[in-house]
N, C-alpha and C positions, 0 to 999 in steps of 0.2 A: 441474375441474383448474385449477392455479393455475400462473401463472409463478414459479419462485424465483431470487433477484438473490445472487451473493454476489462480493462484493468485501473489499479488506484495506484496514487500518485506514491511519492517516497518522501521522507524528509532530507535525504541526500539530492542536494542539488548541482550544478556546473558551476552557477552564477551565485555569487551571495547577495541577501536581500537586503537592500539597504534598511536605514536602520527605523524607518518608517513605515513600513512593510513587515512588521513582526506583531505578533498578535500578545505578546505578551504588555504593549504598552496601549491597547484597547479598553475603554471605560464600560464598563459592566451593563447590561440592558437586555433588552428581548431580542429573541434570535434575529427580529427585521432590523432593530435600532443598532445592534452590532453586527449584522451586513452591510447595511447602507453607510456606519463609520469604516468599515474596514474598507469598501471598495471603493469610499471616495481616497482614501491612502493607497491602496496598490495600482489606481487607474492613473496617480498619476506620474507612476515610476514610467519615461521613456522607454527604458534599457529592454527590450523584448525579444525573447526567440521562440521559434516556433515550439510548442510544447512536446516533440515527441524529443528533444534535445534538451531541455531543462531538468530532465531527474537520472537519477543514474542510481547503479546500486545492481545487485543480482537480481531482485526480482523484477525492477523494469526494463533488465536487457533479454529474461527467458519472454518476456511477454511482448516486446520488439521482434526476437528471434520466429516466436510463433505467428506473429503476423506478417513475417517476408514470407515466411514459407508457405504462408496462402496467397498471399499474394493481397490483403485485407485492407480495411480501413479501422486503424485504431480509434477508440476514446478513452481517454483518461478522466478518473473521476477522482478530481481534486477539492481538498476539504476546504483549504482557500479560493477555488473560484468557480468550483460547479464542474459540471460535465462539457467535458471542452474534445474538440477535434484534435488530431495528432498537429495539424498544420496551425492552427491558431497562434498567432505572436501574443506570449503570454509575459507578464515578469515573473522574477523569484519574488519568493515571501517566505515567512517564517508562519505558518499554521499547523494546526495537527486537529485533530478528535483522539487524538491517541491522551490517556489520563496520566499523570506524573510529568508534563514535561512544561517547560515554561511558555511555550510559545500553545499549549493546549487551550482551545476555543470554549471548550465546555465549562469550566469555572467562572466564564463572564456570564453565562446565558440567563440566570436567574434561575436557575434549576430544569431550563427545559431540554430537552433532550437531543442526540445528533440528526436527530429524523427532523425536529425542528429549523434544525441549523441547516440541513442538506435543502430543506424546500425553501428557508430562505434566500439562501445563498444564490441558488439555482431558478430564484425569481428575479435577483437583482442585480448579478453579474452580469458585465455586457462582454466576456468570454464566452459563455456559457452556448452549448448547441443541442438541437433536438436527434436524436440516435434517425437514421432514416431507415425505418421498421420494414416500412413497404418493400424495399430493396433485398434485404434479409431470407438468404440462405439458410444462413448458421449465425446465432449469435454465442460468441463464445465470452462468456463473461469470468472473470479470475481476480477476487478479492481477499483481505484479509479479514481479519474476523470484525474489528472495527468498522469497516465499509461496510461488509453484508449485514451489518446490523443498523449503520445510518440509511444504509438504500435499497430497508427492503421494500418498501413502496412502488418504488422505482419496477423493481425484479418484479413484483405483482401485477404493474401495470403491462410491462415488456411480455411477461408466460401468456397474458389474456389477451394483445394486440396482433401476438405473430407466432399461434400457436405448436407448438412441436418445434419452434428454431431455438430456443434456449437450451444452452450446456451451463451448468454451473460447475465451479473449482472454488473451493474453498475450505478450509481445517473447519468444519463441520458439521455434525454428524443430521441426517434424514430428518431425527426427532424434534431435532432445532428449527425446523422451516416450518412456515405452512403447507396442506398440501399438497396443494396447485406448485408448488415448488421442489419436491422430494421428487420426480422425478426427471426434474433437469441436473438435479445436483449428481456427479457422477461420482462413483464410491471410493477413491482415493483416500488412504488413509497412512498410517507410520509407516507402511511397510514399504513408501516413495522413498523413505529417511536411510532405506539402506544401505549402507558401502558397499555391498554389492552390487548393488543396481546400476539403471545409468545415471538420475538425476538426483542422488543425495542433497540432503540440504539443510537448509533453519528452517525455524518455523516460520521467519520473518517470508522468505521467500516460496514456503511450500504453495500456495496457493497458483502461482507465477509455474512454477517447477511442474504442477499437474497439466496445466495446460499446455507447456509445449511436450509432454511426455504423451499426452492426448492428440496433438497433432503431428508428432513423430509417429506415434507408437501404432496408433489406433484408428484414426479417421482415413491413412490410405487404404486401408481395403476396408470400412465400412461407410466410403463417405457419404449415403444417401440414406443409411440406418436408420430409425428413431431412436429417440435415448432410452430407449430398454434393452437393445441391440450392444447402443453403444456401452451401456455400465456392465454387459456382459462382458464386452469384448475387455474393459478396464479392469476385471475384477481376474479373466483370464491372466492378464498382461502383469499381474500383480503377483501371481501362482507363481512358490517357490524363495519369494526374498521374505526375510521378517521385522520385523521392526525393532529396531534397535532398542537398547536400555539408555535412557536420557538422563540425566542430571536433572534436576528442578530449581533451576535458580529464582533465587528471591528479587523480587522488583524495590530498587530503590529510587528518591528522588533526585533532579539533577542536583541539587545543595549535596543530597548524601555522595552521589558516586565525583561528583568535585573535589569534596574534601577525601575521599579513600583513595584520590589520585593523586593528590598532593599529598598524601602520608606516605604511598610507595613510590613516590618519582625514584628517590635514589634507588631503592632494591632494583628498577627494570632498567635505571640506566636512561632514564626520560625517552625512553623508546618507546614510541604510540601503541607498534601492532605486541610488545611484549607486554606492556600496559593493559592492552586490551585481553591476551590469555592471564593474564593475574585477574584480571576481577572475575571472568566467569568461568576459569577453569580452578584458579587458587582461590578466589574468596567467593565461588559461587553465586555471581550476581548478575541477571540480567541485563544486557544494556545493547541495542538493536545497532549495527557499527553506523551509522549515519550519526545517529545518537552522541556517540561515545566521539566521535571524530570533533564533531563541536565541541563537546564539554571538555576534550583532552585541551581542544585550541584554547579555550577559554584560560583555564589552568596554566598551559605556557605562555600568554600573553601576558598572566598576572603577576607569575613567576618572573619575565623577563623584567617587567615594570620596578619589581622591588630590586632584581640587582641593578637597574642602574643606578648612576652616579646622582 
C-alpha cells in the first residue's frame, strides 16, 4: 500500500505560458464549450515538463517536501488541466478559479460554478489521471479554500471509495464539510501561524504548511492510527502556541493594484520585494506573491516601453 499526496497547483510558475495559453483571451460559454476551447490551445503548446516541476512557490515545495519524506506519489489538481500525475509532461498556462484576477475561468462560465468547471475540465483533458484508490494507504490531500470548494465531489467520492485513508488539510473549519468529511479533516487552525512554532506561514500556504507539519510532526508515531487518533495527536501537537493577531487586507483588482504600483514606484525605489511590503504592510492590500510578481512585471515593462526613445 502506498501513500497518495494531492495538493493544488499555484499560479507561480518556472516556465511562462505563451501567450495563447492564457485564459483571459477565452470566449465566454458553458463550462464543456470552454474546456474543449481551452484544451484545443494549451494541447498544442510543445514546450512541456513534467508537472511536479512546473509550479513553484512555498506552498508546492512544503507539499513536494511532504511527499519525499514518505516516500509517495503526488497529484496535483490543476484548474487548467485537471488532476494530473507528478510525472505527466504538462505545459504552462495562465488559469486560476481564484475571483479578481484576469486570467480567472469563472467570469467566462455563464454563471456556472467551479464544481462545473472541475468536471469539465477533468472530462476533457488529455492530461488528466485517475488517483489509484486501490493502492491507497493514506490519502493525504492539502488544498486551498478555492480547491476544496471546486473538489468537493471529488473528496465525497474518494472518503466512500477507500474508506478511513482520507486526511484533509485545509483553512476550514468542520462545519463547512459535509459529514462524511469532518472527520478526515484534521483540526489545524491559526495557531500553525505562530512565530513560535515550526511552520509559520500565509494563509496562501497554510493548507500546504499543515500537511507536512502532519507528516513531520504526527504520523511517525501514529502512522497506522485512524483520523480520530490522528486529530488527537494534531490538536496535542498544537498545545501551547497561539494564534497570532493578523491584519485584514482588502482584496483589490489587478487594474487596482497595477495602478497603486505605478503611483509608489519612486517611493520603493522600483524594488519588487519593497513594492510588495508597501502594498500589504503600508496600504493594507492583499496580493498572493505569485500574483503580485506578474502584475509588478507587467508595470515595469510598461514603464520601460514609455522611456524609450
Amino acid at each position: 500500500m502506498r501513500t497518495l499526496v494531492v495538493t493544488n497547483c499555484t499560479n507561480r510558475k518556472r516556465l511562462d505560458p505563451s501567450a495563447h495559453a492564457r485564459a483571459r483571451d477565452l470566449t465566454d460559454g458553458t463550462p464543456t464549450e470552454v474546456a474543449a476551447a481551452w484544451m484545443a490551445r494549451v494541447s498544442q503548446d510543445g514546450c512541456r515538463i513534467p508537472a511536479d516541476r512546473l509550479y513553484c512557490g512555498r506552498a508546492f515545495s512544503e507539499a513536494i517536501a511532504a511527499t519525499k519524506m514518505l516516500d509517495a506519489r503526488l497529484y496535483i489538481a490543476s484548474a487548467g488541466l485537471g488532476l494530473v500525475a507528478a510525472q505527466t509532461l504538462v505545459p504552462s498556462y495562465g488559469a486560476t478559479v481564484a475571483p479578481g484576477t484576469e486570467d480567472s475561468l469563472l467570469p467566462k462560465l455563464f454563471g456556472a460554478s467551479s464544481r462545473d468547471w472541475w468536471c469539465a475540465v477533468n472530462t476533457i483533458s488529455p492530461f488528466v489521471t485517475t488517483l489509484p484508490l486501490q493502492e491507497a494507504g493514506l490519502l493525504l490531500v492539502a488544498l486551498s479554500r478555492p480547491y476544496l470548494q471546486m473538489m468537493l465531489h471529488d473528496l465525497l467520492a474518494w472518503v466512500e471509495r477507500a474508506p478511513g485513508c482520507l486526511r484533509l488539510f485545509a483553512s476550514a473549519g468542520s462545519d463547512e464539510l459535509p459529514l462524511s468529511l469532518r472527520r478526515a479533516l484534521m483540526p489545524y487552525d491559526a495557531r500553525l501561524d505562530d512565530p513560535r512554532g515550526p511552520l509559520p506561514g500565509t494563509k496562501g500556504d497554510f493548507a500546504q504548511r499543515a500537511l507536512r507539519h502532519f507528516v513531520e510532526r504526527v504520523l511517525p508515531t501514529s502512522s497506522d492510527a485512524p483520523a480520530t487518533v490522528h486529530a488527537e495527536r494534531v490538536t496535542e501537537s498544537l498545545a501551547g502556541l497561539s494564534a497570532p493577531d493578523l491584519q485584514e487586507r482588502a482584496k483589490r483588482s489587478d487594474a487596482e493594484i497595477r495602478a497603486l504600483i505605478e503611483h509608489h514606484w519612486h517611493e520603493v525605489g522600483g524594488a519588487s520585494s519593497r513594492m510588495l511590503r508597501k502594498l500589504r504592510d503600508g496600504l493594507g492590500v492583499a496580493c498572493e506573491q505569485g500574483r503580485f510578481k506578474d502584475l509588478f512585471h507587467q508595470v515595469a515593462q510598461a514603464r520601460e516601453g514609455r522611456l524609450l526613445p
